[in-house]
C-alpha positions, -999 to +999 in steps of 0.1 A: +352+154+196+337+182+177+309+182+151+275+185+150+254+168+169+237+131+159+201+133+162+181+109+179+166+083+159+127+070+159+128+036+178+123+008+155+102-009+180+078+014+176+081+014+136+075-026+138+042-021+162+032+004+134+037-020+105+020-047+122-010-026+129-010-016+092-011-055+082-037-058+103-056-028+089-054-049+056-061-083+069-097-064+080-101-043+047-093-075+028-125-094+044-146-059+040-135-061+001-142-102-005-177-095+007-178-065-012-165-080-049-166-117-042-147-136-067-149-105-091-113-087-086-111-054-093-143-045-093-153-059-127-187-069-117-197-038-096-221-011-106-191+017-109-177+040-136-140+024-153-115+038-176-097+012-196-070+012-218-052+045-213-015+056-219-020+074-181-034+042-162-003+022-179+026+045-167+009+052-132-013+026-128+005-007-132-022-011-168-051-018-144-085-003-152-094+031-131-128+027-113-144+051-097-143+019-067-107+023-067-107+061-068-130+069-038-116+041-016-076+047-023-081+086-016-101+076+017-075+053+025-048+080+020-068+102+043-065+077+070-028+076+069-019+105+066-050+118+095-027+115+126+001+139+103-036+164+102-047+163+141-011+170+152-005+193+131+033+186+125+039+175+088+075+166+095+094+146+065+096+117+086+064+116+098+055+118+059+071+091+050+059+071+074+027+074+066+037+068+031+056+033+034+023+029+058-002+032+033+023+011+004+024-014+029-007-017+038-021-021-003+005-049-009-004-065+018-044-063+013-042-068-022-021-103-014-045-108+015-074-104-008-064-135-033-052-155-002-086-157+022-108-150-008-131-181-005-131-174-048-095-173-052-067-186-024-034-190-029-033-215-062-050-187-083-027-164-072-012-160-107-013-139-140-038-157-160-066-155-130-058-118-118-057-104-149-060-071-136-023-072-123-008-073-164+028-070-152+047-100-129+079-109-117+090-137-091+053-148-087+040-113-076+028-082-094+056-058-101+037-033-080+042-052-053+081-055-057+080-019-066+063-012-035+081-029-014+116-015-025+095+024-020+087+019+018+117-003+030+139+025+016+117+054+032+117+031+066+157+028+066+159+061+054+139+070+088+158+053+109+194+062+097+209+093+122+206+127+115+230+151+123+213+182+144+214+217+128 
């Protein structure tokens, strides 16, 4: 047989120990966030700067206001996912995109996690008319979560599907 080589793939075990660990990362910052906003989603009751209503927030931010909550705690958030990619100094495309999908992952599944254990909201309010900070739905969900979704499962295949060695 002749060709190139296949390259070794990442073991999926070890993807699947990563994911749960990220789900429990949100199941944690979920609790941190009820006591933080209460029943008041998306910060619309804490003392922080917002920017509503802009032609920006609408293509890139799924129409939801941008707070200066939001702001500070998703760019900390990125920091810690994409840390370990920092201290080992190897920015590789996979390792990239793992911590990409991680960090999706992770804000779909806090954000859900957030209307299910909130004491203020559970899972019969989990709808348009009660988080009206989520404007756009489809299936019973936020489109960003589908969206989401659809971004790191194809980044986590992708991952996992041989490469041929150079």
């Amino acid at each position: 047989m002749s060709g190139a080589a296949v390259e070794p793939r990442p073991p999926i075990g070890r993807t699947l120990v990563y994911l749960a660990w990220v789900v429990t990362m949100a199941f944690f910052f979920a609790n941190a966030e009820i006591q933080i906003e209460g029943g008041a989603g998306w910060a619309t009751s804490l003392p922080t700067w917002r920017i509503e209503n802009n032609i920006w927030l609408d293509l890139f931010w799924g129409g939801r206001a941008m707070t200066g909550y939001h702001a500070w705690v998703f760019t900390f958030m990125m920091l810690v996912f994409f840390s370990p990619l920092a201290f080992q100094g190897r920015w590789t495309l996979r390792d990239w995109g793992l911590a990409l999908a991680g960090l999706i992952v992770f804000w779909v599944c806090e954000d859900f996690l957030w209307f299910l254990i909130n004491p203020a909201f559970g899972f019969e309010n989990f709808n348009p008319v009660k988080a009206f900070w989520h404007k756009h739905w489809l299936w019973g969900a936020p489109v960003d979560y589908w969206g989401g979704l659809a971004v790191a499962l194809l980044i986590l295949v992708r991952r996992h599907w041989p490469r041929r060695a150079r």
